[in-house]
N, C-alpha and C positions, 0 to 999 in steps of 0.2 A: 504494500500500500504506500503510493507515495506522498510523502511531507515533507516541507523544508526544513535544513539542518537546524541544530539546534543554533541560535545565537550568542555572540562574546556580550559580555554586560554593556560594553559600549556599543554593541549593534542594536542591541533591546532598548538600552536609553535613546537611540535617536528612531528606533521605529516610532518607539512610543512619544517621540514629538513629532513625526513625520503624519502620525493621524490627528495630532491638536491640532499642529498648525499649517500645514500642508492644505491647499485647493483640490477639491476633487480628486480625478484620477489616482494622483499620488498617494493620497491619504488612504484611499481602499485599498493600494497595491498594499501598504503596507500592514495594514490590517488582515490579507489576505495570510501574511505571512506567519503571522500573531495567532493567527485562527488555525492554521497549519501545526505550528507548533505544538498548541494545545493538544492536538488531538483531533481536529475537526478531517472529512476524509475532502480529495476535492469535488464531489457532489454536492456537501452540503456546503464548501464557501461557496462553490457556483451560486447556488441555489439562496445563502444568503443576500451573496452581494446581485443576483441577478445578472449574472456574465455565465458566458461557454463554460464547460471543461478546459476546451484548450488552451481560454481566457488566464484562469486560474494555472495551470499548468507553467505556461511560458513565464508568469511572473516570480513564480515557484523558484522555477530554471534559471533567471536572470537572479532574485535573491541567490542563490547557494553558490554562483559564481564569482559576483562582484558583489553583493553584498548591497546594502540600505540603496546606494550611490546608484546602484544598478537599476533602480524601482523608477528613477526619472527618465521622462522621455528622451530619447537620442536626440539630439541635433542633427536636424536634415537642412540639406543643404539643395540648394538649386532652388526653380519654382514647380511647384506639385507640376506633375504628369495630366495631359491632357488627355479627353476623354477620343480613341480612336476605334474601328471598328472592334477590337477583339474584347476590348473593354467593353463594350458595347454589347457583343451577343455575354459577358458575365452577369450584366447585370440584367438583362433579362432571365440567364438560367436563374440567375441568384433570386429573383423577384418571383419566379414561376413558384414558388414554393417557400412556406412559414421558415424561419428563420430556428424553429426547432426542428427541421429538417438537417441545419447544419450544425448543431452543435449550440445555439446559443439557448440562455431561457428568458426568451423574448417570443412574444406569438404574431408580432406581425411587425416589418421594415419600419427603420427610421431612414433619415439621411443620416444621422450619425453613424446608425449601425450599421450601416449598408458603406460608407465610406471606411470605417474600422475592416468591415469585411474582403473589401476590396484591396487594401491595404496587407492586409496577412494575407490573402489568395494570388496577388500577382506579385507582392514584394514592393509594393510602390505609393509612394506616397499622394492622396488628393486633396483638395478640398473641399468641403463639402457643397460651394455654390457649387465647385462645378460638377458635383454628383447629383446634388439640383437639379442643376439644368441639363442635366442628361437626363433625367427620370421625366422632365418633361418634354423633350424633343424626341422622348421613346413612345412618347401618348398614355404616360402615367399622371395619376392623379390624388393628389391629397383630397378624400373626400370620407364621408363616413359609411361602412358599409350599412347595408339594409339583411335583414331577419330571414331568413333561409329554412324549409322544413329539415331536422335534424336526422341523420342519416338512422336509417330503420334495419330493422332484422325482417329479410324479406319472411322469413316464418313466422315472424313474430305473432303476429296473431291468431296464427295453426299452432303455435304452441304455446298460447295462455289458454286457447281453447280446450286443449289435450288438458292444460294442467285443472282446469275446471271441472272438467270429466271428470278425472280421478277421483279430484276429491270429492265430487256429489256422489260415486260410485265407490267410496271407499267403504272398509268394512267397518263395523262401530267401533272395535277395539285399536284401529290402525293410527299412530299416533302421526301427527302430521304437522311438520316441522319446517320454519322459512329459517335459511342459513348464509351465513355470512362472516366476510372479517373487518377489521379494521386495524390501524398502524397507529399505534402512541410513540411522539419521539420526544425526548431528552429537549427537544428545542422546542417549545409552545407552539399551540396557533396562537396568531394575533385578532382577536376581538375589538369591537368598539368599547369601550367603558367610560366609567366617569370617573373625570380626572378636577382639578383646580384649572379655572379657565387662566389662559396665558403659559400653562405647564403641561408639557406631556410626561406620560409615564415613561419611563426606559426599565426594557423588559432586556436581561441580560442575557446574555448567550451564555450555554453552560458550556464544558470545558472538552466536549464530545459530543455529537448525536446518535446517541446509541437508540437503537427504535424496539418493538417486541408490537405483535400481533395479539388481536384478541380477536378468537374464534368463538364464533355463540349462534344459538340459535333461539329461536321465538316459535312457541306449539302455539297457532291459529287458533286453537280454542278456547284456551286456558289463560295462556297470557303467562305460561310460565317460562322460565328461559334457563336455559347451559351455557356456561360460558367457561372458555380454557386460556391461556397465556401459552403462546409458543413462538418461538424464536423469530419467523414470520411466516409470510404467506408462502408455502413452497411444498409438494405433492407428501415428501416424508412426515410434515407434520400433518397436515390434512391425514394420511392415514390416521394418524400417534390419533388427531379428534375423533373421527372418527370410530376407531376402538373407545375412545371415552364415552362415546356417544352409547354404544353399544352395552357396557356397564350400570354407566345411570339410568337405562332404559331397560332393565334386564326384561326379557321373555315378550316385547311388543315388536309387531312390523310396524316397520315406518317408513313413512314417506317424506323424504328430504327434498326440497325442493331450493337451488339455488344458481347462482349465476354463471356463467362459460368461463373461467379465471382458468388460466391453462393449468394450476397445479390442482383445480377439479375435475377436468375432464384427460387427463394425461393418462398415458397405457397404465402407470404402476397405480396411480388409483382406478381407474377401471378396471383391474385386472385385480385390485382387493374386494373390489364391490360385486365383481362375480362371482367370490369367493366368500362373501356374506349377503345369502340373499334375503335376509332380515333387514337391510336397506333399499327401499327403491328410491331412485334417484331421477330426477325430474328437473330439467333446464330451462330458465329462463330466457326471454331472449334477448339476442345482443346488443349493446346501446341503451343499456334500458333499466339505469339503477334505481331511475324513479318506481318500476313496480316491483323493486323490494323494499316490503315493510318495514325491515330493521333497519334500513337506511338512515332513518327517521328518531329511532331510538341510539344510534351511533353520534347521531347530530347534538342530542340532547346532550349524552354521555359527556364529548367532547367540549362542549362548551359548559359545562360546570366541572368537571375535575382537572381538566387540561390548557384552556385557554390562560394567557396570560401572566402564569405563574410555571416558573423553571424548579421542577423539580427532580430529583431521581427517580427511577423507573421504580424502584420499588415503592416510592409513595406513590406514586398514579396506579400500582397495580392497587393497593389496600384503599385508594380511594374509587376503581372502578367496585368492587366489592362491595362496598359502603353504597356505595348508589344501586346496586339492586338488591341488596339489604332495604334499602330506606324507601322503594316502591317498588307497590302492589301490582302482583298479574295485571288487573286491571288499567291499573296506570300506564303501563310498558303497552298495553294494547290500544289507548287511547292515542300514547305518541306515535305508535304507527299507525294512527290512522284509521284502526280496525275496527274501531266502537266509540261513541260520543257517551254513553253511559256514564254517571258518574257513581 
């Protein structure tokens, strides 16, 4: 896993003025490297500071060579590179497609990023009128897009259909389960809250993003739920649940019904589920986390035990526990939706 070297005390004291007092770019590269150190992998700076992989990467590469001094931009010389044919068909490939197509985590072109881009892809330096004005003598437009129907599971509707069947056709004893996961990491979501007007909260980054899976399920009747902790989303643990599933449920068939995540529909768990036919298993369709119910109760979960406050995983596991501790079947079925009862 790669990280930047450790730093000399005098490299650590001028990173850490290079993020006080330092403009922009500079200040995050070094921060970059801070965060590095700690323990952070390069995903999660990407995905802090909102730059590539490879973003974070090269600046990694330029610290562990030259060091704090390295983190500033070169001195380029000449005047930026004009925009000519070849440049020309890049930034239409470059535009044909979201910018997480290449690596960055941004979802749709700026001129900044698209000059950055162009910049690391040809080796050459621009500016950005003139990436401007090439974006618009290409018959591109700064404009706001318009609402689009959202791409569908062409069965989707043959198989909510199916899954309907079942369950009107199900035996009385047959217990029937909606399933799913969710990811807790070490680094909060960020929520709205209330803070003192003129002052924002700072929510600190902890020292790693170490993350852990909760796998659960919700019985459509009852409103009771199973929930397990496992390392993450990935087909070995899905079986490991699975056999738990099978425990707390001694001696009932059941019907599981959950979404296409390739560590649920993979040979090695199909090939357990053939092998316990006291689970039938039933698929969701694709694109479509809105018609699972527990979605709803993950949303709840997450914004009261996780939002906002950085804490160790093993406090958010005792505080997911505490929350289905603290409501009722009933309640867990209101939040998804499934009853207005109160």
């Amino acid at each position: 896993m790669r990280h930047a070297r450790e730093p000399s005390t005098a490299e650590r004291e001028e990173l850490d003025r290079m993020i006080q007092q330092e403009v922009g770019r500079v200040a995050m590269r070094a921060q970059m490297v801070l965060l590095s150190v700690r323990g952070f992998t390069v995903p999660d700076i990407a995905d802090i500071q909102e730059v590539s992989d490879v973003t974070v990467y090269q600046w990694l590469d330029r610290f562990d060579e030259k060091g704090p001094e390295g983190l500033h931009d070169r001195p380029r010389s000449g005047r930026p590179a004009k925009v000519d044919e070849a440049v020309e068909e890049n930034i239409e490939d470059s535009m044909s497609e979201p910018p997480t197509e290449q690596g960055y985590n941004f979802t749709y072109w700026t001129v900044p990023l698209l000059t950055e881009h162009l910049r690391q892809l040809l080796d050459t330096s621009f500016c950005e009128e003139t990436i401007r004005n090439a974006l618009h003598a290409l018959g591109f437009r700064w404009r706001r897009p318009r609402w689009a129907v959202m791409q569908e599971d062409p069965q989707g509707a043959e198989l909510m259909w199916a899954i309907w069947e079942t369950i009107r056709d199900a035996a009385e004893e047959t217990l029937i389960l909606i399933q799913d996961e969710t990811t807790f990491k070490w680094l909060p979501p960020l929520r709205a809250m209330w803070m003192r007007e003129g002052q924002q909260v700072r929510i600190p980054t902890p020292p790693a993003n170490d993350s852990i899976a909760l796998y659960g399920v919700l019985e459509l009747e009852s409103g009771d739920t199973f929930c397990a902790f496992h390392e993450k989303g990935r087909s070995d643990y899905t079986i490991a649940y699975l056999e738990q599933l099978l425990e707390n449920y001694p001696r009932r068939q059941i019907l599981l019904i959950w979404d296409q995540a390739k560590y649920h529909t993979s040979h090695a768990v199909e090939d357990w589920l053939a092998a316990h036919p006291r689970i039938t298993v039933m698929l969701l369709p694709k694109y479509s986390p809105e018609l699972n119910p527990i979605e709803q109760i993950w949303r709840q979960l997450k914004d009261q035990v996780a939002a906002n406050l950085t804490r160790p995983l093993k406090a958010i596991r005792e505080a997911v526990r505490k929350f289905f501790e603290q409501h009722r079947p009933i309640d867990l079925l209101r939040m998804a939706g499934l009853t207005t009862s109160s």
